[in-house]
Structures are given as structure tokens and as C-alpha cells.
C-alpha positions in Angstrom: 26.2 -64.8 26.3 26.8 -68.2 25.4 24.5 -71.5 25.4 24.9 -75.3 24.8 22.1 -76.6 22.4 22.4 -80.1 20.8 21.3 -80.5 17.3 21.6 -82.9 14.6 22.7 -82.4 11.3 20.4 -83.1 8.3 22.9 -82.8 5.6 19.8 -83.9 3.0 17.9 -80.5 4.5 21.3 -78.6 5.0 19.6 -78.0 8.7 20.0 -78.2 12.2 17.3 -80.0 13.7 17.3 -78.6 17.8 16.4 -81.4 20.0 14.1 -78.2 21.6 13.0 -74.8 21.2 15.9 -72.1 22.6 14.0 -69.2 24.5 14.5 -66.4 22.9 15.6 -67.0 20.0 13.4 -66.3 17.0 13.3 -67.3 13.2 16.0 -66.5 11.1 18.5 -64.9 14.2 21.8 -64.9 13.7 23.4 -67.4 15.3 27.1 -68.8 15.6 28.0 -73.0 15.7 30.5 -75.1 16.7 30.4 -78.5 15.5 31.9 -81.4 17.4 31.6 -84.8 15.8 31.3 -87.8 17.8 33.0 -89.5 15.4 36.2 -87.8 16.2 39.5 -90.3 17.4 42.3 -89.1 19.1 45.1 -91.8 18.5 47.1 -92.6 21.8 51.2 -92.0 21.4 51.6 -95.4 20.8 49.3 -95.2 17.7 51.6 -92.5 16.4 54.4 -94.1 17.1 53.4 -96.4 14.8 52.4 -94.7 12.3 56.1 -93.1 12.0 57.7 -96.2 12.0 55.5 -97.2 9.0 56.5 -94.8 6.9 60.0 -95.7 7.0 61.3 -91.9 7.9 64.5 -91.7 8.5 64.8 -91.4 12.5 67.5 -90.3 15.0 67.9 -88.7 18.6 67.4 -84.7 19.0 70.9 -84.2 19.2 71.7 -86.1 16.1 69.4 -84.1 14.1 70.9 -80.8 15.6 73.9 -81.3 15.0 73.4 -82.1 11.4 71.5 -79.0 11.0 74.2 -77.1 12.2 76.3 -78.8 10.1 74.3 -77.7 7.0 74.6 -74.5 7.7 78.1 -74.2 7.9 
């Protein structure tokens, strides 16, 4: 059975502080967390897009590269 609960982090502690008590759930149970941090961006296509072109990598179309790769292994 899973459950949402939202806690903070208190990386001074190294604890979770619950923003309320879960029923059922006593002191020191086992329990397992996923952490999601707000803080988290997800860059939109054009942001990677970008970020390819800076890096001055060597580009070219899907066949291009395929066809070069064959070529190599010949």
C-alpha cells in the first residue's frame, strides 16, 4: 500500500520532518522515500538545441551520419 506524505529535509538533523503524523506508522518502521526536488528544470528543446550548438559538435542529417557509419565499417 502506498501513501503521499510531504516532508522536508533537514540536512543539518539528516531528518525528515512530516508536515503531520502518518496513522499507523510507529517509531523507527521501515519505511521507503522518493524524493522529488522542486528545484528540478526540465529545459524545453529549444534549450537543448542550444546547448548542442554551443559546443561546436560536429552536426549533420541522420542519413549523413549513417552512411558514414557504414562506411567505417567497410
Amino acid at each position: 500500500m502506498g501513501r503521499v506524505v510531504i516532508a522536508e529535509y533537514d540536512a543539518a538533523q539528516n531528518a525528515l520532518r512530516l508536515a503531520e503524523p502518518v496513522p499507523g506508522l510507529k517509531d523507527h518502521d521501515k519505511v521507503r522515500v522518493a524524493i522529488e526536488s522542486s528545484e528540478v528544470r526540465r529545459s524545453a528543446p529549444a534549450d537543448a538545441l542550444a546547448r548542442l550548438q554551443s559546443l561546436n559538435a560536429p552536426t549533420g542529417d541522420i542519413d549523413q551520419l549513417l552512411a558514414e557509419i557504414e562506411a567505417g565499417r567497410r
